[in-house]
C-alpha positions as CSV (number, residue, x, y, z in Angstrom):
1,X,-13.0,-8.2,-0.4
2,X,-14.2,-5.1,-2.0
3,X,-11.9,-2.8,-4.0
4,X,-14.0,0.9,-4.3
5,X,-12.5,2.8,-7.3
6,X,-13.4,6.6,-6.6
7,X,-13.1,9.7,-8.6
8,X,-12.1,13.2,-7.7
9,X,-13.6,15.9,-9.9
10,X,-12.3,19.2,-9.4
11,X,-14.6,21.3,-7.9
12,X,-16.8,19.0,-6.0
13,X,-16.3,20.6,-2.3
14,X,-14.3,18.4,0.1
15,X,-17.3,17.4,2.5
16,X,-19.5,16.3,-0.4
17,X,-16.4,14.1,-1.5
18,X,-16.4,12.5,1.9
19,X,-19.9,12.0,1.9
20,X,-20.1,10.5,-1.2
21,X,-17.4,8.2,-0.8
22,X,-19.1,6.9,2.3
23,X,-21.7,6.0,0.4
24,X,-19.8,4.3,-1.8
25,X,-18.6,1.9,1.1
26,X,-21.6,1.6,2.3
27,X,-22.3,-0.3,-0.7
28,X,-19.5,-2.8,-0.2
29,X,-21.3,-4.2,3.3
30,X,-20.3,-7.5,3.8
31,X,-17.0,-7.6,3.1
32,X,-14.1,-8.7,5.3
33,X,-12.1,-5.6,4.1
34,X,-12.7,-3.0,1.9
35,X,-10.2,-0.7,-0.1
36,X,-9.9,2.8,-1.0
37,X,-7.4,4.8,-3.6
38,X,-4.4,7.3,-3.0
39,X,-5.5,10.7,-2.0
40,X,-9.2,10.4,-2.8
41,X,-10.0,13.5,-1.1
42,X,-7.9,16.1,-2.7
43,X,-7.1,14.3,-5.6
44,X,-3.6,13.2,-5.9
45,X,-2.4,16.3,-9.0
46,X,-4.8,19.1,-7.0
47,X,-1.2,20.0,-5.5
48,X,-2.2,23.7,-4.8
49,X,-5.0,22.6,-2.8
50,X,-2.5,20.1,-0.8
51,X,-1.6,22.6,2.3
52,X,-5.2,23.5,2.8
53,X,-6.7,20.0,2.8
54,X,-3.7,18.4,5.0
55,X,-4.9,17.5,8.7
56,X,-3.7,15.2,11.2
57,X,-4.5,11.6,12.2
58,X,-7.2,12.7,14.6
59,X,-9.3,14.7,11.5
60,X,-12.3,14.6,9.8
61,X,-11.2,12.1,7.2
62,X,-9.4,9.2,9.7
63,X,-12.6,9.5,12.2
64,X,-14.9,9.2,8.9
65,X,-12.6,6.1,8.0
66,X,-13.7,4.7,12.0
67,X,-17.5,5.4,11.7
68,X,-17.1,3.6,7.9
69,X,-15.5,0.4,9.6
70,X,-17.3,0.5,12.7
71,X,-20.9,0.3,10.7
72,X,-19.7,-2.6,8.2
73,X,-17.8,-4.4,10.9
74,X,-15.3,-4.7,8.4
75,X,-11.5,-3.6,8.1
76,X,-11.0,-1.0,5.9
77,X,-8.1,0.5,4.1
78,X,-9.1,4.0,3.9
79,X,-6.7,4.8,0.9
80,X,-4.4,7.6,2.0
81,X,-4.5,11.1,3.0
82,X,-2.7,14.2,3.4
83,X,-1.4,14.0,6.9
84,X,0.3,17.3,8.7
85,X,2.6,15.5,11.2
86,X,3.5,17.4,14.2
87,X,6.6,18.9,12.6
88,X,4.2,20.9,9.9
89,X,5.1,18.6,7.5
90,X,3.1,16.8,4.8
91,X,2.7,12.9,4.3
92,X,0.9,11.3,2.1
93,X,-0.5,8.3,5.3
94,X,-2.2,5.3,4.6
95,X,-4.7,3.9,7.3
96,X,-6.0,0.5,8.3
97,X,-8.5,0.7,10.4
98,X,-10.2,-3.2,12.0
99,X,-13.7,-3.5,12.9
100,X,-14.1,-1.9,16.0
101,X,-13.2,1.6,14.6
102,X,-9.2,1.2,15.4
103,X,-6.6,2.5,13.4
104,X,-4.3,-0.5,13.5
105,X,-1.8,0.6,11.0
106,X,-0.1,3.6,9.4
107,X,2.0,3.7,6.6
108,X,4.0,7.1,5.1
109,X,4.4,6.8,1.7
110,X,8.2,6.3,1.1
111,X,8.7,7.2,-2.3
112,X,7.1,10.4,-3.1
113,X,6.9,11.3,-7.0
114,X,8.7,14.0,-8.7
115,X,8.5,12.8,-12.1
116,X,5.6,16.1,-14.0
117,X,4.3,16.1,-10.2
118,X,4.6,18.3,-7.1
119,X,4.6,15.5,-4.9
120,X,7.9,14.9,-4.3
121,X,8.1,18.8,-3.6
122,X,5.1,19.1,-0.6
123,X,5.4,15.9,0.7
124,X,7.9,14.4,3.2
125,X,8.4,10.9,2.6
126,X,8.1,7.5,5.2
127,X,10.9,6.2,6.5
128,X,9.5,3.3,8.2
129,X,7.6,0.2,7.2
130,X,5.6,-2.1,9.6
131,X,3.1,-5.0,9.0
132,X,0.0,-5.4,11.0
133,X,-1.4,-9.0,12.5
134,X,-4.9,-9.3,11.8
135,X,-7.7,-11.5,11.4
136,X,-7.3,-11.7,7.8
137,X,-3.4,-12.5,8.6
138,X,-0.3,-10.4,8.5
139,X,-1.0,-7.2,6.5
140,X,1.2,-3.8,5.4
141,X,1.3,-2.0,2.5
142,X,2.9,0.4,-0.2
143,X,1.4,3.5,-2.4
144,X,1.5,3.2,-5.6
145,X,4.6,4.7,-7.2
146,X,6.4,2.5,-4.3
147,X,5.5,-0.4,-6.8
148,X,8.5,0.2,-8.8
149,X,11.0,0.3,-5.7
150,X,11.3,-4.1,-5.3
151,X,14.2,-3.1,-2.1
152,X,10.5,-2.0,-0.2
153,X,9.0,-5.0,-1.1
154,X,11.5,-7.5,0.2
155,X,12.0,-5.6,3.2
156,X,8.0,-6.4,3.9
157,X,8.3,-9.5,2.9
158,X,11.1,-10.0,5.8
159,X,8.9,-8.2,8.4
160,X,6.5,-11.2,7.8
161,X,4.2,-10.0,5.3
162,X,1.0,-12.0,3.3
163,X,-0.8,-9.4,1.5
164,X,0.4,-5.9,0.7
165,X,-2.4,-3.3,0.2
166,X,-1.4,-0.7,-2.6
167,X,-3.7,2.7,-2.8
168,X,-2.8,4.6,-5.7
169,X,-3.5,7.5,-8.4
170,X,-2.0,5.7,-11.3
171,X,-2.1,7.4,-14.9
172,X,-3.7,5.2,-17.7
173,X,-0.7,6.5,-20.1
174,X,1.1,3.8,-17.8
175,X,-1.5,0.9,-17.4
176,X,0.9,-1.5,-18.7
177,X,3.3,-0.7,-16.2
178,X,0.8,-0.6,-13.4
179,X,-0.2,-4.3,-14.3
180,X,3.0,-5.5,-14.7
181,X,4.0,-4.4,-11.4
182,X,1.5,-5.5,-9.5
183,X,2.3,-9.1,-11.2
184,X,5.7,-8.5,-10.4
185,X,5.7,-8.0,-7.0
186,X,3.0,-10.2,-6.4
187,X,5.0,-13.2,-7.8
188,X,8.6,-12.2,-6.3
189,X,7.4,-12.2,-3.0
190,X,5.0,-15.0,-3.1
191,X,2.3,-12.4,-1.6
192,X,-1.4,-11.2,-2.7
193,X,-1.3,-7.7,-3.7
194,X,-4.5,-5.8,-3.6
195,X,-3.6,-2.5,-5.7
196,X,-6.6,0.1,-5.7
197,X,-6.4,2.8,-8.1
198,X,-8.5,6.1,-9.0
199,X,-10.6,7.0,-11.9
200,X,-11.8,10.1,-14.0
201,X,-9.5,13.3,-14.7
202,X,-7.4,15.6,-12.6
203,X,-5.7,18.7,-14.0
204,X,-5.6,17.3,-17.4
205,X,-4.4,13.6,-16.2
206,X,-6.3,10.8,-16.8
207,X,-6.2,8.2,-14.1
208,X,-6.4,4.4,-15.2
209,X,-8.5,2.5,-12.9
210,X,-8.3,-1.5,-13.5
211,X,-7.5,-2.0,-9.6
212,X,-6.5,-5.4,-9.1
213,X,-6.0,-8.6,-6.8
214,X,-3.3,-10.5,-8.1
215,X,-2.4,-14.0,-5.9
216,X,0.7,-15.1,-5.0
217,X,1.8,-17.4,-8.0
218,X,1.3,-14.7,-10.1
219,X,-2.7,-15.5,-11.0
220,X,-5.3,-13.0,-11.6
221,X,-7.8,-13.3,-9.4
222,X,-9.5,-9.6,-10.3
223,X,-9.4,-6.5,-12.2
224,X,-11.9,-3.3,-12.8
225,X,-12.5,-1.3,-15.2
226,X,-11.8,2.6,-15.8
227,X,-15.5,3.8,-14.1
228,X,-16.0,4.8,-10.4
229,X,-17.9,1.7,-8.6
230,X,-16.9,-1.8,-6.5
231,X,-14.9,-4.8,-7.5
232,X,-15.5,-7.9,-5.5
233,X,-13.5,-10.9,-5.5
234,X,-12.6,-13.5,-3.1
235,X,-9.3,-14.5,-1.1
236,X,-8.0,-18.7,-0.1
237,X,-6.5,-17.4,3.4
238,X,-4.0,-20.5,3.3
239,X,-2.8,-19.4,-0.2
240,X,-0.1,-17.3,0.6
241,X,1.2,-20.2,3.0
242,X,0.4,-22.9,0.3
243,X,2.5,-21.5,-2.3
244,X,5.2,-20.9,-0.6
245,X,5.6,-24.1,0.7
246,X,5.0,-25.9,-3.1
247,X,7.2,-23.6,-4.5
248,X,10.1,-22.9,-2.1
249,X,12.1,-20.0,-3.6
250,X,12.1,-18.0,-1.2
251,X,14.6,-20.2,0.7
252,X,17.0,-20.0,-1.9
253,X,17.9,-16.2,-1.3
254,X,21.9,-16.0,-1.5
255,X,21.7,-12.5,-1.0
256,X,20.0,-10.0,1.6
257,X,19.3,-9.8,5.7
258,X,17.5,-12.9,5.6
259,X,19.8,-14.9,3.2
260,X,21.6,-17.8,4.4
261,X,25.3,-17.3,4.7
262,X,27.5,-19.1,1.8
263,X,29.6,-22.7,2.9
264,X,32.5,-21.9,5.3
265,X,34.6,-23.5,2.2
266,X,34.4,-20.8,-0.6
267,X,32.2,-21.1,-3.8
268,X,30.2,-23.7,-4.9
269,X,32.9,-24.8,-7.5
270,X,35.2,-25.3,-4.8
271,X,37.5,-22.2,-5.5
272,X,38.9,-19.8,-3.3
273,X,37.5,-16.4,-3.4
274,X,37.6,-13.1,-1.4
275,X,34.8,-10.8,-1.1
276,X,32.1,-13.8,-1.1
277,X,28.5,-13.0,-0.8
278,X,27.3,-12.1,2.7
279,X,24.0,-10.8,3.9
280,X,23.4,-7.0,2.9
281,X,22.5,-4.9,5.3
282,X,18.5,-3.7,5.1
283,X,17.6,-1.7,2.0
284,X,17.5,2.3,1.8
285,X,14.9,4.5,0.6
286,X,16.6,6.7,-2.3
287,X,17.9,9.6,-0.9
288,X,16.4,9.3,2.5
289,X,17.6,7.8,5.9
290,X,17.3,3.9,6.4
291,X,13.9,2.0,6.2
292,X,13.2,1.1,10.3
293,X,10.5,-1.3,10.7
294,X,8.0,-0.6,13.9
295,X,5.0,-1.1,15.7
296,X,2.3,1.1,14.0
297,X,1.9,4.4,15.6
298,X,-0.3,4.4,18.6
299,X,-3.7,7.2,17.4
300,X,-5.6,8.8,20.0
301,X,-8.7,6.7,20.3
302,X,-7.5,3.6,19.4
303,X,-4.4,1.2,19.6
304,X,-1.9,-0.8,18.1
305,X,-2.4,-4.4,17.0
């Protein structure tokens, strides 16, 4: 697994971007999968360059992705870019694309960020989630400020999820956060969360790098540094499995759609009680219509898993 931390200068035209940063994955041959960060192309704060640089799934950046993938016989996460759905609206999409140069997955971000950004303001955000079965097992994933949302999280671990691929443009003012939620998440859901995040300066923010792998008890398994370049680490395939079999908590959920229901007798201590605990129904992105799980959208030129 390569993780490909990227930079996004201001002023460097977006072609060259696209060129250079396929070069950069060029350099990560031989990997089983390869990650990008959150809007590497624009750069995540160049919001008054967001309309301009938006394009649909069939663009220049998603059939770069497919020529990337196709070359390294690898699966790549392309990061995410600025979609403009059919609608005219803008989402900020991440892509998994396998080998043979097919988008196999699509996520919209769900929870766009509105806290000293514009995001939240030009961007629409996801309502769905799905997970993708691959060779590398069953994989979705979030962008970074989904990370502090855990509702998201649970709801992929119920549609079947291993790993959870996180593209992001996290600030190094919040590093602390950024590695305690990746540990977090990692750990409640007995998953491996691969969390890649951009590097340098955009419009006075500094962004904080140290992308990481983090396994499914909770172990580090790798972390960069704050410079552009490749991070390599390893995978166990079985671990995800393995740990959740040692270490069954999953099967103690009282609460949520895939909770068990309580004993037809009332509480544990044998009393009475109205109102006891029964599944929930599936959780809600704030402020926006129910999470629906799906297929990944079928793209012109390739197919769904």
């Amino acid at each position: 697994m390569a993780l490909i931390q990227v930079a996004s200068p201001p002023g460097e035209p977006p072609g060259r971007r696209r060129q250079r940063v396929g070069e950069l994955v060029a350099g990560a041959a031989g990997a089983d999968l390869v990650l990008l960060p959150e809007l590497w192309l624009p750069g995540y704060f160049a919001f008054d360059r967001y309309q301009e640089l938006a394009e649909p799934l069939t663009g220049d950046t998603v059939e770069a992705g497919r020529e990337w993938a196709r070359a390294l016989g690898c699966h790549l996460h392309l990061g995410t870019f600025l979609e403009r759905g059919a609608d005219g609206r803008l989402h900020n999409t991440a892509v998994l694309i396998d080998p043979a140069g097919t988008v196999v997955h699509t996520y919209r971000k769900i929870h766009v960020f509105g806290y000293r950004s514009r995001e939240a303001a030009l961007v629409a955000p996801g309502e769905e989630i799905a997970v993708a079965t691959t060779a590398l097992g069953p994989l979705a994933a979030t962008t970074c400020y989904d990370l502090r949302f855990p509702e998201l999280w649970r709801a992929l671990l119920d549609a079947g999820a291993h790993t959870v691929l996180v593209p992001a443009a996290w600030p190094a003012a919040r590093l602390g956060h950024w590695r305690l939620f990746t540990s977090c998440r990692a750990v409640e859901e007995q998953m491996v969360v691969v969390a890649c995040n951009a590097v340098g300066e955009q419009e006075g923010t500094v962004l904080g790098g140290h992308s990481r792998v983090v396994g499914p008890g909770g172990e580090l398994v790798a972390e960069a540094g704050e410079d552009e370049g490749i991070t390599w680490c390893l995978i166990d395939p079985e671990a995800v499995a393995r740990v959740r079999e040692e270490f069954p908590v999953l099967r103690d959920r009282r609460l949520g759609p895939a909770a068990p229901l309580p004993p037809t007798g009332g509480a544990h201590d044998g009393s009475a009680r109205a109102g006891a605990a029964r599944p929930q129904a599936a959780p809600r992105a704030e402020g926006n219509a129910p999470l629906r799980r799906r297929s990944p959208r079928p793209i012109p030129g390739g197919s769904p898993p």
